[in-house]
Structures are given as C-alpha cells and as structure tokens.
C-alpha positions in Angstrom: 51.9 170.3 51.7 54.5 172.4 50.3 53.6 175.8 49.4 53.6 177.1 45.4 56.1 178.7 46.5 58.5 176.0 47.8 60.1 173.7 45.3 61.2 170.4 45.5 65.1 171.4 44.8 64.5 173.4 47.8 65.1 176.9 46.0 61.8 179.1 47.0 61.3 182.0 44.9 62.7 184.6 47.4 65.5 182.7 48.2 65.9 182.6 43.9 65.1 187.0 44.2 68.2 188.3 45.0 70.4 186.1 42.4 67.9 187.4 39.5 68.0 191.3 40.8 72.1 190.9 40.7 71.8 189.4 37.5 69.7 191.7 36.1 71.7 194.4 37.8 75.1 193.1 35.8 73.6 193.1 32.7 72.1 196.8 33.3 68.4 196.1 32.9 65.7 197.4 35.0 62.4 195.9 35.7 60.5 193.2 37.8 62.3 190.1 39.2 58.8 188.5 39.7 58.3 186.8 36.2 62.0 185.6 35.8 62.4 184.4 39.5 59.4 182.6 38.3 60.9 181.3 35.2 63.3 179.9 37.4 61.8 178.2 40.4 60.3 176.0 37.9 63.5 174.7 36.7 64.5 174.0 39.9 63.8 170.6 40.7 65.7 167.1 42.0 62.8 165.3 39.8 63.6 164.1 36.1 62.2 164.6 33.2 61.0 162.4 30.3 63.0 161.3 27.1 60.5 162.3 25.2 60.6 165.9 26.6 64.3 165.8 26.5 64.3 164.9 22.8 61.6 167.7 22.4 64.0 170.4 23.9 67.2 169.2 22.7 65.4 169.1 18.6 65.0 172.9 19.0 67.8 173.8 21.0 69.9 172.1 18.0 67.6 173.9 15.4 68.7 176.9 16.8 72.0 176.3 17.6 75.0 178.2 15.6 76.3 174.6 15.0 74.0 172.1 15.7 76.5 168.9 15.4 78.8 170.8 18.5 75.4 171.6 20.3 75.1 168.0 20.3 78.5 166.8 21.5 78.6 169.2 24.1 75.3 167.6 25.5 76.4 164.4 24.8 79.4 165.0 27.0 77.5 167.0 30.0 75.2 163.8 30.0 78.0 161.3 29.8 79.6 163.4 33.3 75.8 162.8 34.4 75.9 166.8 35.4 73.1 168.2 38.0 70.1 169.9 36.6 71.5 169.7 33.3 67.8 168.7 32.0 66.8 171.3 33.7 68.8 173.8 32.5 68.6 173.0 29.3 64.8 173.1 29.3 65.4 176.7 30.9 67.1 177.6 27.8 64.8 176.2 25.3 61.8 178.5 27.4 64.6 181.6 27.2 65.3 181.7 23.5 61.8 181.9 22.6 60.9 184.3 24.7 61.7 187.6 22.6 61.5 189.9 26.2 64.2 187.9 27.4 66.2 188.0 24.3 66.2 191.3 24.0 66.9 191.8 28.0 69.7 189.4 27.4 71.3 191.3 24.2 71.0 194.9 25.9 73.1 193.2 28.7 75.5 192.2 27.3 76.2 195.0 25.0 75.9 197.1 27.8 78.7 194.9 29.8 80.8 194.8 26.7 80.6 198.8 26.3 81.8 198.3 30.4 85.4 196.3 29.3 
C-alpha cells in the first residue's frame, strides 16, 4: 500500500519540501513548509477529477477573477491544449485564494520581491 505520504503523481511530500522552502525563501517569508507542502501533495495526482467539481472551482475562480470572461478563455484554451495537471492546478488555486494566511504570505512576497527590482 502506498504510504500517506506517497502520491499517486509520484511527488512525496519531501521530495515537494525543498521547492516550497525556495519558494518561500524568494518571496521572503518565514515559517513552516509542513502545511503548504501539504497543500500541495494533494494536488499532485495523474487521476482526474469530476465535471461537476471542475464546474464547482472554475464558478469561483471566475467570481473572483479580475475579468471573468478572459478567466474563462484562458481555461478554455489551456483545456483545448489538454495541459497536465491543469485540473489540478486550478483546484490548487481555488484552495489558495481563500485561504487569507496564504494571501497574505503571497502579497508580502511579492512586495517584498518588487522592493528587490
């Protein structure tokens, strides 16, 4: 059986460690790894997901997107090129922008990369 650790995209969370400390690193915050490695791991995956789901995450993605009719045609085009993990990813963004921790990591980063140029 594979471990909790392990997932099926073949990414285990220490593996996943290292990118999310350099990340975190770049955008100058400090912290624990352990809850975005997490985060991540669990969007790793070569398995599917619904329509249903997709339609769930794409509705609030658009809702909050600064233009909703170019949020759509860029997905519309990423699925029509049938891009990797793009589910995924997506599904990763709709769990980022509402989590106001991350948001806030995310904004401090890159003011403090912008303050860097």
């Amino acid at each position: 059986a594979r471990s909790s650790k392990q997932r099926s995209g073949g990414m285990t969370e220490a593996a996943l460690s290292p990118i999310v400390e350099r990340l975190m690193a770049v955008l100058g915050v400090s912290g624990t790894t352990n809850e975005y490695t997490q985060l991540l791991a669990q969007h790793i995956s070569g398995e599917g997901m619904s329509a249903v789901g997709m339609d769930l995450i794409c509705r609030k993605l658009r809702e909050r997107a600064p233009d909703p009719r170019t949020f759509d045609a860029r997905y519309e085009e990423l699925k029509g090129r049938n891009v990797r993990e793009l589910d995924r990813t997506l599904h990763l963004l709709q769990k980022l922008t509402e989590d106001k921790a991350v948001l806030t990591m995310l904004s401090d980063g890159s003011t403090a990369c912008s303050s860097l140029r």
